[in-house]
Biopython code that builds the backbone (N, CA, C, O; Angstrom):
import numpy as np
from Bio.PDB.StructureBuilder import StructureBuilder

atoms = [
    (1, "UNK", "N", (106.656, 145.160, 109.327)),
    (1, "UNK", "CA", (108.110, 145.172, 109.209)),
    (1, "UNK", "C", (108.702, 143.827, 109.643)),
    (1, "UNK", "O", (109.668, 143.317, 109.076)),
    (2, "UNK", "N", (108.057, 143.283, 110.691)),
    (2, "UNK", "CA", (108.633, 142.236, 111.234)),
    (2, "UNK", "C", (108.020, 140.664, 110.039)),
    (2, "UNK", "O", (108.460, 139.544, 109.781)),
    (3, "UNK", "N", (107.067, 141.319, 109.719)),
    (3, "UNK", "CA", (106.819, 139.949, 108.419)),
    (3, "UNK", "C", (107.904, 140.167, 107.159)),
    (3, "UNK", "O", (107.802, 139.322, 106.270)),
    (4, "UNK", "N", (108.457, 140.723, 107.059)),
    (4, "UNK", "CA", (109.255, 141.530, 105.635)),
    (4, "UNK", "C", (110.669, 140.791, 105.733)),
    (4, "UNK", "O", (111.380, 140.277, 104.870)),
    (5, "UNK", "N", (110.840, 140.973, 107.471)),
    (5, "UNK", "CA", (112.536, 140.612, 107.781)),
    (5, "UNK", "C", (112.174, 139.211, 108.030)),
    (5, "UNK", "O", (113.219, 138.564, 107.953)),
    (6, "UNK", "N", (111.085, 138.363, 108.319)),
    (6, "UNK", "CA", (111.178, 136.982, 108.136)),
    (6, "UNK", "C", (110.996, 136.135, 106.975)),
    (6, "UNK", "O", (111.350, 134.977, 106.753)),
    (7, "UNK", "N", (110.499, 136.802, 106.437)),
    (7, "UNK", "CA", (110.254, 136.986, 104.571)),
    (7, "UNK", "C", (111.577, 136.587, 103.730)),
    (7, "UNK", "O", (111.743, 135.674, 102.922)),
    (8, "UNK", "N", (112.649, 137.800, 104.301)),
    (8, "UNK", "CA", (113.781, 138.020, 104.213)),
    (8, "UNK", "C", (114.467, 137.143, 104.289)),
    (8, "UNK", "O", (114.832, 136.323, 103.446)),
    (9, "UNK", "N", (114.751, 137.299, 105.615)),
    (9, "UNK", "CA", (115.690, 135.608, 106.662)),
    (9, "UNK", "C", (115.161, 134.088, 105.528)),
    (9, "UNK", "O", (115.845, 133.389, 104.780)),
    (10, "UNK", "N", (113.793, 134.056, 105.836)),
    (10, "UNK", "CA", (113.519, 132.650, 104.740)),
    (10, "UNK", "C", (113.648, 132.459, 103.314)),
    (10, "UNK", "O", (113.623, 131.359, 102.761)),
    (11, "UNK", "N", (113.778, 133.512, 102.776)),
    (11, "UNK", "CA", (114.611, 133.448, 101.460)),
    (11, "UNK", "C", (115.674, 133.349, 101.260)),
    (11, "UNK", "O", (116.048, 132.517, 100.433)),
    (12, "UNK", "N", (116.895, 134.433, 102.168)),
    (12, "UNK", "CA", (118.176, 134.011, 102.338)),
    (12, "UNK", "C", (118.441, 132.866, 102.683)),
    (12, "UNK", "O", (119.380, 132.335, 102.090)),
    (13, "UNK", "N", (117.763, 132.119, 103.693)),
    (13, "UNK", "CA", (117.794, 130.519, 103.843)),
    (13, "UNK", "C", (117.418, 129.640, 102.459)),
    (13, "UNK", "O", (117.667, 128.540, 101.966)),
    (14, "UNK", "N", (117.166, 130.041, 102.361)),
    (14, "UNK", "CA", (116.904, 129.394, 100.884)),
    (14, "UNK", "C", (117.671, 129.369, 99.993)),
    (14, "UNK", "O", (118.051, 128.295, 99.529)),
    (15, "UNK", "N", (118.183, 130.800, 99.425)),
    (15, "UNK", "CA", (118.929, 130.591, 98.238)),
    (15, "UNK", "C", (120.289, 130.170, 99.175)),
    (15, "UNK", "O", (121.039, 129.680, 98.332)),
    (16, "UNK", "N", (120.960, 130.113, 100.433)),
    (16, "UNK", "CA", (121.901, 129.528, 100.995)),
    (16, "UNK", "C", (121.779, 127.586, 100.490)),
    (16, "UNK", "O", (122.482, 126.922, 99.729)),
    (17, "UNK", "N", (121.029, 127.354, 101.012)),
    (17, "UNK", "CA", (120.544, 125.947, 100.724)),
    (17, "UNK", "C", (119.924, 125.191, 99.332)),
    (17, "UNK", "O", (119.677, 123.985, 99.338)),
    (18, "UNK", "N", (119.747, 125.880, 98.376)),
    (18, "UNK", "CA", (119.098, 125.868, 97.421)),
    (18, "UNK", "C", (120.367, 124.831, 96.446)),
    (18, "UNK", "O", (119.941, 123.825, 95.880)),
    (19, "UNK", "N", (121.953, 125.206, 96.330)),
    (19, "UNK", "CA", (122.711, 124.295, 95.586)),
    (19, "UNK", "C", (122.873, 123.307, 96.632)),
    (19, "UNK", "O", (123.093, 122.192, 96.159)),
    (20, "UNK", "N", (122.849, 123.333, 97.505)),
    (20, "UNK", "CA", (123.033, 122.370, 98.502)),
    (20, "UNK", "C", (122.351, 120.488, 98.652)),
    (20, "UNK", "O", (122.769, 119.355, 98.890)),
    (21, "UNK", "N", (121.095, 121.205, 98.324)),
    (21, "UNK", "CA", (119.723, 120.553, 98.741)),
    (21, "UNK", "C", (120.312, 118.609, 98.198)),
    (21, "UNK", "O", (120.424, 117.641, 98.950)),
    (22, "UNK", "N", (120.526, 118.665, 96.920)),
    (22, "UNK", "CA", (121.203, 117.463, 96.372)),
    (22, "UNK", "C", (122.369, 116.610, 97.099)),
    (22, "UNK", "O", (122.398, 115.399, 97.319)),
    (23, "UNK", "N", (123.186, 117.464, 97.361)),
    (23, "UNK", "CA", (123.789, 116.731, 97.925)),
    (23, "UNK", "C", (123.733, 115.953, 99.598)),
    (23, "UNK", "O", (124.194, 114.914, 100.072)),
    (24, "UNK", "N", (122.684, 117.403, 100.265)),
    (24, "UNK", "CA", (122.201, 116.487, 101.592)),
    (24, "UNK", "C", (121.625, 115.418, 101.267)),
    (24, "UNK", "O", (121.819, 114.454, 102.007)),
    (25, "UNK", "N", (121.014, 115.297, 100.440)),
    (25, "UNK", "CA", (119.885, 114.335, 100.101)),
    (25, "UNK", "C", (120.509, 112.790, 99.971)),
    (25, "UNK", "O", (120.349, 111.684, 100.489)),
    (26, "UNK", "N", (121.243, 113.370, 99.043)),
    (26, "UNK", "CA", (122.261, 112.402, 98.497)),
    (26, "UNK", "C", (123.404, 111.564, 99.672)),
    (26, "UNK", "O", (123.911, 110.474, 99.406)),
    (27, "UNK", "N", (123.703, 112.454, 101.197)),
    (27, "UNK", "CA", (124.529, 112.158, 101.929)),
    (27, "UNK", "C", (123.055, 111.067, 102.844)),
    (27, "UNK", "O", (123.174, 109.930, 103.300)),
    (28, "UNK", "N", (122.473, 111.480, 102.841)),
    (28, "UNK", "CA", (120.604, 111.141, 103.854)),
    (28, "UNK", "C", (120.774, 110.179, 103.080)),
    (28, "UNK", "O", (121.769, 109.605, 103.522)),
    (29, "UNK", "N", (120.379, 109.590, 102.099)),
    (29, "UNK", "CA", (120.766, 108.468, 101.297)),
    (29, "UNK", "C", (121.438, 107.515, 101.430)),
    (29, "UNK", "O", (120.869, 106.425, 101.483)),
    (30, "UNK", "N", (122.919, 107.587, 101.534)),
    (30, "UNK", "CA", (124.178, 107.056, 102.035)),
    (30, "UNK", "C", (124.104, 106.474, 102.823)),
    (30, "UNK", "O", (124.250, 105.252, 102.774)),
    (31, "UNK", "N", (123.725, 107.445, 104.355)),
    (31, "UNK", "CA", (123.517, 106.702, 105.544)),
    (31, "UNK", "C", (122.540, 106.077, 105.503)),
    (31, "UNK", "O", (122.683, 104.912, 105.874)),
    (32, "UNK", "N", (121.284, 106.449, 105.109)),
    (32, "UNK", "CA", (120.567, 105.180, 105.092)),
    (32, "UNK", "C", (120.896, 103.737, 104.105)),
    (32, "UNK", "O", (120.273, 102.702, 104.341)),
    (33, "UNK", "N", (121.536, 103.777, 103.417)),
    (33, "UNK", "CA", (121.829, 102.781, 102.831)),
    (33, "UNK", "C", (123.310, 101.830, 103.506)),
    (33, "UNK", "O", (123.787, 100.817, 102.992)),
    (34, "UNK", "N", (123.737, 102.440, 104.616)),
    (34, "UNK", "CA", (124.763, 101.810, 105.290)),
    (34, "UNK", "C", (123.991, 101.200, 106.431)),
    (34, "UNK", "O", (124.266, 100.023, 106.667)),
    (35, "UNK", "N", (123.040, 101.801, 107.216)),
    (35, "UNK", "CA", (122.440, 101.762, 108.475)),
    (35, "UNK", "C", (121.501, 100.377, 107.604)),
    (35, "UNK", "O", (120.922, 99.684, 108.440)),
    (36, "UNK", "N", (121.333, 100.026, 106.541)),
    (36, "UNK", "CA", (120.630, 98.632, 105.792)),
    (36, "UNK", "C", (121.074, 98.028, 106.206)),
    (36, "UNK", "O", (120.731, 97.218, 107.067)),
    (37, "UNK", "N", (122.781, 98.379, 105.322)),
    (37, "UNK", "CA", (123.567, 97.172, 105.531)),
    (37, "UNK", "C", (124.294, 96.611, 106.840)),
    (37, "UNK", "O", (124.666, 95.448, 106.996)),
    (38, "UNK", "N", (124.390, 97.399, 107.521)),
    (38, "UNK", "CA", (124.270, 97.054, 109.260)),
    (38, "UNK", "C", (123.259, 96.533, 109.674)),
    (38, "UNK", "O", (123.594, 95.644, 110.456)),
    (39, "UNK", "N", (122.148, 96.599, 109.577)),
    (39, "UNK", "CA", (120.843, 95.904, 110.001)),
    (39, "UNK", "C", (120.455, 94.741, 109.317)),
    (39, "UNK", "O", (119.428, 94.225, 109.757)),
    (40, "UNK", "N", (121.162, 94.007, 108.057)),
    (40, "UNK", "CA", (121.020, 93.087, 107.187)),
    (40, "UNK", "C", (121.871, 92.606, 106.592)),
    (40, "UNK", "O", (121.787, 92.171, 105.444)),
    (41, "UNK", "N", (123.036, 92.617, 107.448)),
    (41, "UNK", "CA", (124.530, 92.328, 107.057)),
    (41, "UNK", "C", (124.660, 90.532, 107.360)),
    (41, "UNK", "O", (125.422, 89.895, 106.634)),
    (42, "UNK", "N", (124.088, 90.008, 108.159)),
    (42, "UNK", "CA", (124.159, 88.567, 108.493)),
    (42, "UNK", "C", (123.601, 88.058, 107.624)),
    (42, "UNK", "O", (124.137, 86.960, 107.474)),
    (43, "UNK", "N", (122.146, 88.291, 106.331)),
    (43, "UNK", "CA", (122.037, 87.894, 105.970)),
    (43, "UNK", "C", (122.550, 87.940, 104.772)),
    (43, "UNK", "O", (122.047, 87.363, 103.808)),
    (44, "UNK", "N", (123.628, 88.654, 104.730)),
    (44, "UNK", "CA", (124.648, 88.447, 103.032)),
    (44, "UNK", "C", (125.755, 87.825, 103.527)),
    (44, "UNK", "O", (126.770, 87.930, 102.838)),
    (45, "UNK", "N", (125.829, 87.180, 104.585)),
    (45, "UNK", "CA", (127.379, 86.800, 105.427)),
    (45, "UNK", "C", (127.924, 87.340, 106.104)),
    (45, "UNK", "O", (128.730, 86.623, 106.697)),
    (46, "UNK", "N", (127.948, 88.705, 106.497)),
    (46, "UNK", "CA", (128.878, 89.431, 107.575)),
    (46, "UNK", "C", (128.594, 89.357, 108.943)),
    (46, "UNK", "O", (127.609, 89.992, 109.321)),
    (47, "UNK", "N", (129.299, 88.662, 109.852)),
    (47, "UNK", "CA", (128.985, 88.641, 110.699)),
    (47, "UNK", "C", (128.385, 90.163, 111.023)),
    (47, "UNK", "O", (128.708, 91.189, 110.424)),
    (48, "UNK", "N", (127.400, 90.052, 112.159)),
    (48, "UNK", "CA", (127.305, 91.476, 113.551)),
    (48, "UNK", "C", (126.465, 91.268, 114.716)),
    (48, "UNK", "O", (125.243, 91.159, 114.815)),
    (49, "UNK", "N", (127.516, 91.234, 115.685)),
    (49, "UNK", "CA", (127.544, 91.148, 116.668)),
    (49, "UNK", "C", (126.301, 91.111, 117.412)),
    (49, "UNK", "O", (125.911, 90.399, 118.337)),
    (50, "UNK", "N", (125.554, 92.491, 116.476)),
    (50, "UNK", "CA", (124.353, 92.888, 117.435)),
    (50, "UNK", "C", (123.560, 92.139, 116.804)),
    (50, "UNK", "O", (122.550, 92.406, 117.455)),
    (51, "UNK", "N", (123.153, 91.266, 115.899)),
    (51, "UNK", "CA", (122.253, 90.686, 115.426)),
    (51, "UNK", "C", (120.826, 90.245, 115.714)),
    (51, "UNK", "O", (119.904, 90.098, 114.912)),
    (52, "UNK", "N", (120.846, 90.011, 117.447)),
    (52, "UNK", "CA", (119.858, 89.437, 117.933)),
    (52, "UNK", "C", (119.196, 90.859, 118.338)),
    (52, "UNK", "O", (118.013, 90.976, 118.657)),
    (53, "UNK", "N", (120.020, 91.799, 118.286)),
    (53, "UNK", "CA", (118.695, 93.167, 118.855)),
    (53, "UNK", "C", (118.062, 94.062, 117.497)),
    (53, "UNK", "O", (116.997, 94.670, 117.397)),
    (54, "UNK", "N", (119.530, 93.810, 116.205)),
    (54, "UNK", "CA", (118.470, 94.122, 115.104)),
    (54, "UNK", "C", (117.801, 93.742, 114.570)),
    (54, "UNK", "O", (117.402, 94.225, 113.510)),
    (55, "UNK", "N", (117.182, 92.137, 115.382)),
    (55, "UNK", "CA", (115.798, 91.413, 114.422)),
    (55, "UNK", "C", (114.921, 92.421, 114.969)),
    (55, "UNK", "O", (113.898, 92.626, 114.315)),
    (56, "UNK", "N", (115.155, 93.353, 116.420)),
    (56, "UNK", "CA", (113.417, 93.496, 116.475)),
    (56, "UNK", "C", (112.997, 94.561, 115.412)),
    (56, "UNK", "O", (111.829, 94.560, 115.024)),
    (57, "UNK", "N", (114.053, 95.637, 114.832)),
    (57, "UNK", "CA", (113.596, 96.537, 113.802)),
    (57, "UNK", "C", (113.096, 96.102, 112.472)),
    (57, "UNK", "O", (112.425, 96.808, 111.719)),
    (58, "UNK", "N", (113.452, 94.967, 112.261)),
    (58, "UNK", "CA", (112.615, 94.483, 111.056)),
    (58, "UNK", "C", (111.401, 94.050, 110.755)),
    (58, "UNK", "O", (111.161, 93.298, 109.810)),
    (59, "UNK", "N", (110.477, 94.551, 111.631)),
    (59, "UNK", "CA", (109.390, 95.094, 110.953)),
    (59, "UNK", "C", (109.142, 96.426, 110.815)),
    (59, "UNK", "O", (108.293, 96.744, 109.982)),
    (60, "UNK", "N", (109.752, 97.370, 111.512)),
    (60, "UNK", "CA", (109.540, 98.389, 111.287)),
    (60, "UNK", "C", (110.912, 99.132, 109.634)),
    (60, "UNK", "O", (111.016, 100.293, 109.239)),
    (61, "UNK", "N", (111.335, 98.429, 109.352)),
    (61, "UNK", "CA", (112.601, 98.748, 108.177)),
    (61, "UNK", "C", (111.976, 98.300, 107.079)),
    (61, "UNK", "O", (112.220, 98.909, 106.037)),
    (62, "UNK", "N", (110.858, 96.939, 107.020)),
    (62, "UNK", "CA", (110.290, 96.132, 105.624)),
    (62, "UNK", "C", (110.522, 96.777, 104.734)),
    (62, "UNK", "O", (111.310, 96.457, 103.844)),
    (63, "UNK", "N", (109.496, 98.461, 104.816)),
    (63, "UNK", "CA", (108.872, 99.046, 104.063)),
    (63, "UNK", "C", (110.125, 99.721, 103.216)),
    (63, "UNK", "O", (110.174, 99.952, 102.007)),
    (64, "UNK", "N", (111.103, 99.957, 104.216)),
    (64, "UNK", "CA", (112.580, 101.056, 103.613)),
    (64, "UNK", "C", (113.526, 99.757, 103.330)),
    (64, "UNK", "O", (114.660, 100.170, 103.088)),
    (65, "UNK", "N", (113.485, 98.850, 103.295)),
    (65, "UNK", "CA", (113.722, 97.442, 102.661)),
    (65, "UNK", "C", (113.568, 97.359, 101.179)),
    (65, "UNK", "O", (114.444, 97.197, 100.328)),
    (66, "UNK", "N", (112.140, 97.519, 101.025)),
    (66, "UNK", "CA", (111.596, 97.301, 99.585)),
    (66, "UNK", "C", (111.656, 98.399, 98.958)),
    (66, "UNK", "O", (111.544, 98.254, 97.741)),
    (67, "UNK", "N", (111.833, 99.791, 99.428)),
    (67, "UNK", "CA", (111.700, 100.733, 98.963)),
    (67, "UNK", "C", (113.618, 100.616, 98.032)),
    (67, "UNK", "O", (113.854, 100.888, 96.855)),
    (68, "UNK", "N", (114.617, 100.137, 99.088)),
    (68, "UNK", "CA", (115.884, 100.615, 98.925)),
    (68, "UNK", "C", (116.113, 99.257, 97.611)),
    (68, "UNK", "O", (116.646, 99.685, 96.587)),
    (69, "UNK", "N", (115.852, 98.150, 97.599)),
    (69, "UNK", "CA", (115.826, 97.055, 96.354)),
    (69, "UNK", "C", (115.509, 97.533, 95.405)),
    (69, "UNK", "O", (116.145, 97.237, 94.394)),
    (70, "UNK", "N", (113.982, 98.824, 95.269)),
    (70, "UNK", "CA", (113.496, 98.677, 94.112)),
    (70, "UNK", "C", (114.562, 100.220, 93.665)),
    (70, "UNK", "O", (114.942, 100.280, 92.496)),
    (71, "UNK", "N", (114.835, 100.986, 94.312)),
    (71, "UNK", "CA", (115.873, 102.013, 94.034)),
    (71, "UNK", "C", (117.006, 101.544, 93.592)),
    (71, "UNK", "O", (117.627, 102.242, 92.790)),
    (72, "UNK", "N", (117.560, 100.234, 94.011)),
    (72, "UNK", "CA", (118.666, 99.076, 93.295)),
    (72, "UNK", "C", (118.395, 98.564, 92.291)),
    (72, "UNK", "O", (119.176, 97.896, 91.614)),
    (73, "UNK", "N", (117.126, 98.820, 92.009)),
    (73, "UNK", "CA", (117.310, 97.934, 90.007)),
    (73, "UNK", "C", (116.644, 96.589, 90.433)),
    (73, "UNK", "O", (116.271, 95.843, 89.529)),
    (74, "UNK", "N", (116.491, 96.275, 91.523)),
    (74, "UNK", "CA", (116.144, 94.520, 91.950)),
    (74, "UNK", "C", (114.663, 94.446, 92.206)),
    (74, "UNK", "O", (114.141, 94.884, 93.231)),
    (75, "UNK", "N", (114.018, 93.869, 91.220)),
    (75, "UNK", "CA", (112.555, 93.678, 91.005)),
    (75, "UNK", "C", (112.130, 92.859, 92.701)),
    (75, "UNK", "O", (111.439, 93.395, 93.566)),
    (76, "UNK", "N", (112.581, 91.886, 92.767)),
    (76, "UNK", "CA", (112.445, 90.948, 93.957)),
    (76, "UNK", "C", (113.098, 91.255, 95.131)),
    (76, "UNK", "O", (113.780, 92.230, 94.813)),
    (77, "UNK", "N", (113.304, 91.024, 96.270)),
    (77, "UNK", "CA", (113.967, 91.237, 97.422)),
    (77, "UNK", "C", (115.892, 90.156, 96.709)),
    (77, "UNK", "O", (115.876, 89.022, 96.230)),
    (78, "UNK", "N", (116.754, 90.737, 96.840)),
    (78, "UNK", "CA", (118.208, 89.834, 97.069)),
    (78, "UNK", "C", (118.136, 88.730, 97.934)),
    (78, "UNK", "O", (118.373, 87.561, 97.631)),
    (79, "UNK", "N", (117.748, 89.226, 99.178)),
    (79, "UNK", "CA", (117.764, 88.005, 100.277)),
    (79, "UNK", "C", (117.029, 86.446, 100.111)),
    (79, "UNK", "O", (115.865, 86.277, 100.475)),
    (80, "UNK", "N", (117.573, 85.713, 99.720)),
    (80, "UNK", "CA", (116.744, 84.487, 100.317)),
    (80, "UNK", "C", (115.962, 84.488, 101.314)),
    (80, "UNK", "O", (116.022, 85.552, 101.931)),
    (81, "UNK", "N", (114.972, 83.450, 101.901)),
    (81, "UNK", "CA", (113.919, 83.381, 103.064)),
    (81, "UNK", "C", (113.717, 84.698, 103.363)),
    (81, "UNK", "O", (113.247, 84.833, 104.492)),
    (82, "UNK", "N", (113.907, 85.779, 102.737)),
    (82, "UNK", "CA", (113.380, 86.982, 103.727)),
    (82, "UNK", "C", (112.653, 88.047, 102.363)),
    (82, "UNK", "O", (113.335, 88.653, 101.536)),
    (83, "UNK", "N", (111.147, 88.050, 102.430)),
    (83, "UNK", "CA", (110.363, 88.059, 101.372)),
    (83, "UNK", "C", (109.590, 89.400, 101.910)),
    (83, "UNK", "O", (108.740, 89.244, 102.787)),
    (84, "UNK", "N", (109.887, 90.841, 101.360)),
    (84, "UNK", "CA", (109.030, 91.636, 101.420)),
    (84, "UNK", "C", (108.203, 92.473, 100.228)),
    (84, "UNK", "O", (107.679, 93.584, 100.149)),
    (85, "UNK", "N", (108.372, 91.362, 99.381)),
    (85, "UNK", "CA", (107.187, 91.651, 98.737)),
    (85, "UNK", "C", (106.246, 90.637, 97.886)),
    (85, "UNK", "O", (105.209, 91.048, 97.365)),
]
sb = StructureBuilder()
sb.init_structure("model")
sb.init_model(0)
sb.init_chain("A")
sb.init_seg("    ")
for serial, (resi, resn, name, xyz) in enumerate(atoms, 1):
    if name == "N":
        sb.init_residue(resn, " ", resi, " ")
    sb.init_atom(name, np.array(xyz, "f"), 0.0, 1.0, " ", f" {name:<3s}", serial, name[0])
structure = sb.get_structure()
């Protein structure tokens, strides 16, 4: 009985979330594509402030770097001097 009503519960979770799913995705997206441009904003010109503490994440961002260019249509990295691929 108790497998039936969790059975239950996780399907109702489901079809609750099921039209949903796109648009979280789509919002997960967003922010990551702002949290870029905060972390790589000096090198298109914008100043930020914090600049010197978001060099140390760039090695750990490369990968969601190249991933977010090639999701842009941009074969090559945009940035000048800063080459991840």
């Amino acid at each position: 009985m108790l497998d039936k009503m969790k059975a239950l519960i996780h399907w109702y979770e489901e079809v609750l979330s099921m039209p949903h799913r796109r648009e979280v995705a789509s919002e997960l997206r967003d922010e990551d594509d702002l949290f870029m441009l905060l972390l790589y904003s000096e090198m298109i010109g914008i100043p930020n402030p914090v600049y010197y503490y978001t060099l140390e994440l760039y090695p750990y961002m490369i990968e969601k770097f190249h991933d977010w260019h090639l999701r842009m249509g941009m074969e090559k990295s945009p940035l000048s001097g800063f080459r991840c691929c």
